[in-house]
N, C-alpha and C positions, 0 to 999 in steps of 0.2 A: 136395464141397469138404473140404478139411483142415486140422480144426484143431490146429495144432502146437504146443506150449506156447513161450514168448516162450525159454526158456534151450537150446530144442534146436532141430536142425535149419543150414540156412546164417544166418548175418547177415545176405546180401543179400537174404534174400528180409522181412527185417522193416526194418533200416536204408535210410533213402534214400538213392543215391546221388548226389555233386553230382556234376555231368558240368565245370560250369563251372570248377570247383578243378585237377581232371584237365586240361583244357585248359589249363587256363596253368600248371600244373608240367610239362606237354607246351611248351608255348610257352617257357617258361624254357630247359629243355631246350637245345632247335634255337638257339635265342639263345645260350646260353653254345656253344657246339659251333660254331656258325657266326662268334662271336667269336673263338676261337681260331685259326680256319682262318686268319680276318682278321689273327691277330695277326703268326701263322705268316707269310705271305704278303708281310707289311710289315716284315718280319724279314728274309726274300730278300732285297725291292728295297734294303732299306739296305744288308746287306752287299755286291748289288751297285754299289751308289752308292758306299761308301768302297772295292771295289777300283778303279772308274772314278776315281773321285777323284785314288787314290793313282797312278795311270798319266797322268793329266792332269797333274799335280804333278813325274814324271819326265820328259815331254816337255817343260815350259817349261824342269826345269834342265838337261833336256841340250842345247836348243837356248841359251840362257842360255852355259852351256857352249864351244861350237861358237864361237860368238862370240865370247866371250873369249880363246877359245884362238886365232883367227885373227887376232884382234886385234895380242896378244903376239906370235904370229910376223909378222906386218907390221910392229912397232916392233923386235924384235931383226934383222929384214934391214935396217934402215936404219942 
């Protein structure tokens, strides 16, 4: 067996290690990284929400539109 004096040598073979610490700055980790993705992800679906939006918003005025314009030529043939 060997005895090493406490100032030489590795730390780890005198310090404890917590394992438990290591795992949840492990676990933080994957959390923030996996929030991101999420955040990422629901950033897409918005923008494509507001181009659907903004095409849903030209169909009613064009049809809006269509209408009115058939309208007016109905009342200027009379």
């Amino acid at each position: 067996m060997m005895n090493t004096p406490r100032g030489t040598g590795s730390r780890f073979l005198y310090e404890p290690f917590d394992v438990a610490n290591v795992r949840i700055d492990a676990t933080e980790r994957v959390f923030d990284e996996r929030w991101k993705a999420l955040e990422h992800r629901l950033d897409g679906i918005e923008a494509s929400m507001n181009r659907l939006e903004k095409r849903m918003w030209l169909a009613v005025f064009g049809t809006a539109a269509f209408f009115l314009a058939d309208l007016a030529q109905r009342i200027l043939q009379l």
